[in-house]
C-alpha positions in Angstrom: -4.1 13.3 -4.9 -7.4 11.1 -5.4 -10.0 10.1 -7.8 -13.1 8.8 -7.5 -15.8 7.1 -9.4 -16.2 4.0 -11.5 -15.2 5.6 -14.7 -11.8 6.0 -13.4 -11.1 2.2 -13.0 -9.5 1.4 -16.6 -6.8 4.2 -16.4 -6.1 3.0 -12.9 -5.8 -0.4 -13.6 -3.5 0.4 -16.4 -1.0 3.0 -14.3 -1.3 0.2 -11.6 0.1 -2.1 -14.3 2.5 0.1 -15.5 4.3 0.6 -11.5 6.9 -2.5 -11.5 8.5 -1.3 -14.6 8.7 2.5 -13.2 10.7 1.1 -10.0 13.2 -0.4 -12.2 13.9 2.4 -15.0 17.2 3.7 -13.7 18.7 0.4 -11.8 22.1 0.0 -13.2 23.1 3.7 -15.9 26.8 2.3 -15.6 29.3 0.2 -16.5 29.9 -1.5 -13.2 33.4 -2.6 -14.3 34.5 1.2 -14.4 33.9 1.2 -10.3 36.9 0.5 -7.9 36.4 -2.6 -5.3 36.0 0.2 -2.2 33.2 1.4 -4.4 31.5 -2.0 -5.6 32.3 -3.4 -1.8 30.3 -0.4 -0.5 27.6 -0.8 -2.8 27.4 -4.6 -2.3 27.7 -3.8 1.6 24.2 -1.8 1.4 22.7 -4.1 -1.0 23.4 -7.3 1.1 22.1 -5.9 4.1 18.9 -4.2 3.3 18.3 -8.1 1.4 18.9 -9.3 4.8 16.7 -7.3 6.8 13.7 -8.2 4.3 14.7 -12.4 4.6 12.5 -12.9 7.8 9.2 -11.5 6.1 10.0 -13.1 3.0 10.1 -16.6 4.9 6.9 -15.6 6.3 5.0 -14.6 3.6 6.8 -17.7 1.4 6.2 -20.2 4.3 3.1 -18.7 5.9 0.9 -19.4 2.7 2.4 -22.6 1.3 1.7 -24.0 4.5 -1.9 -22.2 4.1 -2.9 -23.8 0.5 -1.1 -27.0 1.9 -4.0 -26.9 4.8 -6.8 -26.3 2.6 -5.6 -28.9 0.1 -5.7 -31.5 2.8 -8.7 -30.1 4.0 -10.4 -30.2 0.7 -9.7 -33.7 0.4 -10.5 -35.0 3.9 -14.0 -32.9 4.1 -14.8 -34.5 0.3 -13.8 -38.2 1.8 -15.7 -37.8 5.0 -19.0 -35.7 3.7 -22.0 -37.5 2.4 -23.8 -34.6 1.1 -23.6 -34.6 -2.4 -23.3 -30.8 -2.6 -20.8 -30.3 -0.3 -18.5 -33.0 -1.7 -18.9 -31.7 -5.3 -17.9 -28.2 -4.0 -14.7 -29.6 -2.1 -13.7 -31.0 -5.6 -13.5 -27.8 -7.0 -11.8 -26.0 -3.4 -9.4 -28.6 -4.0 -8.2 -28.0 -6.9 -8.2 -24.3 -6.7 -6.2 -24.7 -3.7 -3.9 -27.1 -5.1 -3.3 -24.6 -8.0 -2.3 -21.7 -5.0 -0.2 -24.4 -3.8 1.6 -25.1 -7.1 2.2 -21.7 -8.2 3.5 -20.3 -5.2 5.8 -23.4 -5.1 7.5 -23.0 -8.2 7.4 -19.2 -8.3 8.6 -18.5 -4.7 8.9 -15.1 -3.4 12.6 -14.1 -3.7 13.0 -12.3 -0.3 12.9 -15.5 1.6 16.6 -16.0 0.4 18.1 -12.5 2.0 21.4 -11.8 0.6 22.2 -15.9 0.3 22.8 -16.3 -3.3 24.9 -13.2 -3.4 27.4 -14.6 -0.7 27.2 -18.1 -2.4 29.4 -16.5 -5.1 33.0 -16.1 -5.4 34.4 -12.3 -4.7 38.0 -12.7 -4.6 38.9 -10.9 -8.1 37.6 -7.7 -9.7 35.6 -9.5 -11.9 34.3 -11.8 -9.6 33.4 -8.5 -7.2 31.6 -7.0 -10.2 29.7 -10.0 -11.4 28.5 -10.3 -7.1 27.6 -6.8 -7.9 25.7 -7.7 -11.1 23.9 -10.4 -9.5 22.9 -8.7 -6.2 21.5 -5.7 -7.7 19.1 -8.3 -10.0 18.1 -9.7 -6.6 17.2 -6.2 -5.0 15.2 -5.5 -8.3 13.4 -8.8 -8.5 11.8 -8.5 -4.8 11.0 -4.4 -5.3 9.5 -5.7 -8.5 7.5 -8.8 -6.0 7.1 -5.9 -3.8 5.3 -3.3 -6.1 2.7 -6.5 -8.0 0.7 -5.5 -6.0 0.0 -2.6 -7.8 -0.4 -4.2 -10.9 -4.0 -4.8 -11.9 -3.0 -8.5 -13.4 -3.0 -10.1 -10.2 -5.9 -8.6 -8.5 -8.1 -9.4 -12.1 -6.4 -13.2 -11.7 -7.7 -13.1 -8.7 -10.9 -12.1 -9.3 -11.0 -14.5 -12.5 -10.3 -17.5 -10.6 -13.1 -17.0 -8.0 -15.4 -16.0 -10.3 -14.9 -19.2 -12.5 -15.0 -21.4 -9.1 -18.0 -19.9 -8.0 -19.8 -20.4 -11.3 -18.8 -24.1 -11.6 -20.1 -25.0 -8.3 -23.0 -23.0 -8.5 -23.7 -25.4 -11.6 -23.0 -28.8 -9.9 -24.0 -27.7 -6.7 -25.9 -24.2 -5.5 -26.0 -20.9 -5.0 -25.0 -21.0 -1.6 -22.1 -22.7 -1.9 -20.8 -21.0 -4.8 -21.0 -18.0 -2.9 -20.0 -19.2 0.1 -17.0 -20.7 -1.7 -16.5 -17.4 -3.4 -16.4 -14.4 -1.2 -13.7 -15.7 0.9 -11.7 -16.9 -2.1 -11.7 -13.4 -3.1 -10.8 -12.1 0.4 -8.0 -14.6 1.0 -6.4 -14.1 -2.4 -6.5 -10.3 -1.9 -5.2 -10.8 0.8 -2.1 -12.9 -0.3 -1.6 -10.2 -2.6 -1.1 -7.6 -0.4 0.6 -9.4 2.4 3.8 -9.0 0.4 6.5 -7.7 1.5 7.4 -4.1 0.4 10.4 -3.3 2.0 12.6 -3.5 -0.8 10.6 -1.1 -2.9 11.8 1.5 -0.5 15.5 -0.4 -0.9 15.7 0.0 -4.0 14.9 3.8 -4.3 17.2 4.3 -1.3 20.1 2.6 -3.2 19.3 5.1 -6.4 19.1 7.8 -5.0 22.6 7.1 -2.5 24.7 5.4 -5.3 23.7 6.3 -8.7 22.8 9.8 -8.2 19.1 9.9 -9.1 15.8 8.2 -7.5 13.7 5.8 -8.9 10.3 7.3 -9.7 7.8 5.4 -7.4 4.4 6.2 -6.8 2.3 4.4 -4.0 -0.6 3.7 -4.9 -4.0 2.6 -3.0 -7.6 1.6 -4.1 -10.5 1.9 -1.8 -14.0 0.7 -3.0 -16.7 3.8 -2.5 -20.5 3.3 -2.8 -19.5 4.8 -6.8 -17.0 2.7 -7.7 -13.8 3.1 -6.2 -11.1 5.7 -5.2 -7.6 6.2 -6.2 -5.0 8.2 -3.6 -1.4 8.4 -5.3 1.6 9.6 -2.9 4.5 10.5 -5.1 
């Protein structure tokens, strides 16, 4: 189904908000204790390797753009040090720091994928208890990067997004111009969008798959997508 028009974009933004907790709502409706080690080995089995298949694009997202904000750090900083127009310098400044800020968050809020199944085999599965606690453990993982998976739909980034670029823009079209602030800008907003949805979504699909094979039920899970029209913009949900 779709919607269209501008009037639509506040009840988007909120059902787009409301997606990450949807994909979690039925993740663990029993005691794993109760479940025999052929049944919490089978379950760990799928988990583990669906994690695994979505390690490689995890690295590359995680990787891809901290090396990214590293480059326009740096580049920042040596274009500031080697420019002697005033404007140009003064709008660096401000790059810089919004760059270093990308840097820093994704640093110390990596993406979750990168690791795969890693922290799962780290721990010790020799007892019952131990199997169930590797169970515990690895079905948090799967949640955490189908919930990194599904921000995306989330209006909080997008509007952070938006925010940060706006605020840039205005600062250096104050100590600078107008051209520069939007030439800073627009590709801010591009880039970060595109960071956004770069993502990887596999384990959104994971995680309904392991619902609907092991606890009898599927996760409710709507894609969603956003196109701008000349009106506003356009909502298509697949169900």
């Amino acid at each position: 189904m779709s919607f269209r028009g501008s009037q639509w974009l506040a009840p988007i933004l909120l059902l787009c908000a409301a997606v990450p907790s949807w994909a979690q709502e039925t993740r663990r409706p029993l005691d794993l204790s109760r479940l025999s080690d052929f049944e919490i080995d089978q379950r760990l089995d799928f988990i583990m390797r669906r994690l695994d298949d979505d390690k490689l694009a995890g690295q590359l997202y995680q990787y891809g753009w901290t090396a990214f904000h590293l480059s326009s750090t740096i580049y920042s900083v040596a274009d500031y040090a080697r420019s002697d127009d005033p404007l140009r310098r003064r709008t660096r400044v401000v790059e810089g720091v919004e760059s270093a800020g990308s840097l820093t968050w994704i640093l110390i809020s990596p993406h979750p994928a990168r690791l795969g199944a890693d922290p799962i085999r780290a721990m010790p599965g020799e007892t019952h208890e131990d199997r169930v606690r590797r169970l515990a453990a690895a079905e948090d993982l799967l949640v955490q990067d189908a919930d990194a998976a599904n921000v995306r739909y989330s209006a909080l980034p997008h509007l952070v997004n938006i925010g940060t670029n706006v605020v840039a823009g205005a600062i250096i079209w104050a100590i600078a111009d107008k051209n520069h602030a939007l030439a800073s800008a627009l590709p801010g907003l591009v880039i970060g969008e595109a960071e956004i949805w770069t993502a990887p979504t596999q384990a959104s699909r994971d995680l309904v798959d392991y619902n609907a094979r092991f606890n009898g039920s599927s996760v409710f899970q709507a894609i969603w997508t956003l196109t701008p029209t000349i009106g506003g913009v356009e909502l298509h949900v697949r169900f």
